[in-house]
N, C-alpha and C positions, 0 to 999 in steps of 0.2 A: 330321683332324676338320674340319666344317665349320664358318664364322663362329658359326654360330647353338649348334653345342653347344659350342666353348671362351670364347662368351659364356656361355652356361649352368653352363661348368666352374667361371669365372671369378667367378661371384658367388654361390656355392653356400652360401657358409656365413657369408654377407648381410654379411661385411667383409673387407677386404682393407687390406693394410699398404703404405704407401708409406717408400721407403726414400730418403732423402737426409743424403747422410755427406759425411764431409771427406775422408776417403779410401776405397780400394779394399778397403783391410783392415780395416777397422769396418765398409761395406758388408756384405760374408762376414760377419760376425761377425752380424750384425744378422737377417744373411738365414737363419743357418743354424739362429740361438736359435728365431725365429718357426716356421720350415721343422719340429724338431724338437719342438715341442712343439705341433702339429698345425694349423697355417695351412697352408691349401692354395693360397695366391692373395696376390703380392703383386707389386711393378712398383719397378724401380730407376730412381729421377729422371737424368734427365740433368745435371742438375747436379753430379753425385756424379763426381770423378776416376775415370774409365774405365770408365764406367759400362757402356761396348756389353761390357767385357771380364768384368764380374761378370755379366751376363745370359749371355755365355755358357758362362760357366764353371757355375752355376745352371743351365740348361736342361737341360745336358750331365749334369750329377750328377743333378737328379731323375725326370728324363725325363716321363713324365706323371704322377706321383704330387703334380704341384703345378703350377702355373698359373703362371709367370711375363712380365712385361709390361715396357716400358719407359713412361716419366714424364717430364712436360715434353716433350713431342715436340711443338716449335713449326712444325713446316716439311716438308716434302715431302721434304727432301734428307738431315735425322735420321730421318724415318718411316723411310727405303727403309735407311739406315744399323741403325736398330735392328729392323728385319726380318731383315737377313743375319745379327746375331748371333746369331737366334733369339727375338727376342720372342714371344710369342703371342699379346697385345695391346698397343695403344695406347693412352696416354691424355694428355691433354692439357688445361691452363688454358685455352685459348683456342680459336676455332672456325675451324680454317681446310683448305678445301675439299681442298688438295692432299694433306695426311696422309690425308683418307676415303679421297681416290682411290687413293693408294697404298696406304694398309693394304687398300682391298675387294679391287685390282688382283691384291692377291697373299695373297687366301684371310685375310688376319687382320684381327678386330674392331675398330674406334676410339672410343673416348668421348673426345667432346670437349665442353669447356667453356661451357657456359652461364648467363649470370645473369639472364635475361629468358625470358617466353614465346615470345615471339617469336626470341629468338634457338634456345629450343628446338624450335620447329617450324619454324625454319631450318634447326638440325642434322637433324633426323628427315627431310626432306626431300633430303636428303644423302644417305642411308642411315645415320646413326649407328646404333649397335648400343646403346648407353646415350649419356646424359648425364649429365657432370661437370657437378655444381654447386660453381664454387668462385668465393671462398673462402668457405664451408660458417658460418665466424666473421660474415659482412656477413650471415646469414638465419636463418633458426629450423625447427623443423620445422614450423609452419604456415604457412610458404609454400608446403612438399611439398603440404600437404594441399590448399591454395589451389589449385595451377598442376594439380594432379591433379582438382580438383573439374572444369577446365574440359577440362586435354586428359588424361586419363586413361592414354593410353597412352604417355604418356611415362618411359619407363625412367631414373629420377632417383638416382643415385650421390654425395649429399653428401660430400668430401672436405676438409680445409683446416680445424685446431684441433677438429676432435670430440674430444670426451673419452671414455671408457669409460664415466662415468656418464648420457650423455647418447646416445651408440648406439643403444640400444634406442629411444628416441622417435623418430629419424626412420626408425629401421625402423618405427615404431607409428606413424607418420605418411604411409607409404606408399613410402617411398626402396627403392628394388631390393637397396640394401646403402650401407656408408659406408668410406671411404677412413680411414685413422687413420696416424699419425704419429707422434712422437715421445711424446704420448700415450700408446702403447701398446707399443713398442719401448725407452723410458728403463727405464735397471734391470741388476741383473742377470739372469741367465740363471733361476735359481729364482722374482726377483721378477716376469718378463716370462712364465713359465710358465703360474703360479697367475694373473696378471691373462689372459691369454689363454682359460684355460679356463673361468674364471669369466663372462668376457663372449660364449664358442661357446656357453656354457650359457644363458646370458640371450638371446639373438637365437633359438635355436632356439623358448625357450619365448615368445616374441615371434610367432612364425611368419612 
């Protein structure tokens, strides 16, 4: 696939789960309840113990029926690391050059981190493929609307403390889609279900 369709795959169904655990084994666990109960797109943080090892273990099991990414990717030398285990994108808090070059270098998408205009038409000039606005808790969804009034086509990915009740608005505010966390992942398997479908249900009808 090219950048531009596992960007497309990548934010299809306008959110996507960010996974950071204490371990390897709540990671899987986390990855497979969301996986199962119909997320198609979600990114294990690097912060998470062995995290290159649950992307590739993930890649490997779902093959294309789900979009997996690595998170936290500060550096050029974790991008080209969470490349070979198979990432199929990047994303990252922070804006720095050498992960673009590496993830464009070798066919995979990067959203990197923005909390200014400017620094998002410093990413776009980059080539970023989206921007990460984090942390998502320091803005509202009328800043989407603000920073989109002036550059439009900036591809904006709020992630960092969204809630399930508050999703839809920055997709109603113009966000490409929202990164969610523990948010939407706490629970068991039944409660992380029913809050999942309830909120593909709400974004859909959001459009």
């Amino acid at each position: 696939m090219f950048r531009w369709e596992i960007t497309r795959a990548a934010l299809a169904q306008r959110v996507f789960a960010t996974i950071r655990s204490e371990s390897y084994d709540q990671a899987a666990a986390t990855a497979d309840t969301l996986l199962s109960a119909g997320l198609t797109t979600l990114e294990i943080s690097l912060t998470t113990p062995f995290a290159l090892e649950a992307v590739t273990t993930l890649v490997r099991e779902v093959g294309d029926d789900a979009v997996i990414g690595a998170g936290t990717v500060l550096d050029g030398s974790s991008a080209r690391m969470a490349i070979e285990a198979g990432a199929r994108f990047l994303l990252s808090p922070n804006l720095d050059e050498e992960v673009l070059r590496t993830g464009h270098r070798y066919g995979v998408p990067v959203f990197p981190g923005v909390a200014t205009p400017t620094e998002a038409v410093r990413a776009m000039e980059l080539g970023a493929d989206a921007l990460t606005l984090y942390p998502a808790t320091a803005f509202s969804p009328d800043w989407v609307v603000d920073v989109r009034a002036i550059i439009p086509q900036a591809a904006l990915l709020p992630t960092g403390g969204i809630t399930v009740s508050a999703a839809p608005d920055w997709v109603a505010a113009g966000a490409v889609a929202v990164g969610m966390g523990s948010a939407l992942t706490d629970g068991d398997r039944a409660t992380v279900t029913k809050r999942l479908t309830e909120l593909l249900e709400r974004l859909a009808d959001t459009g």
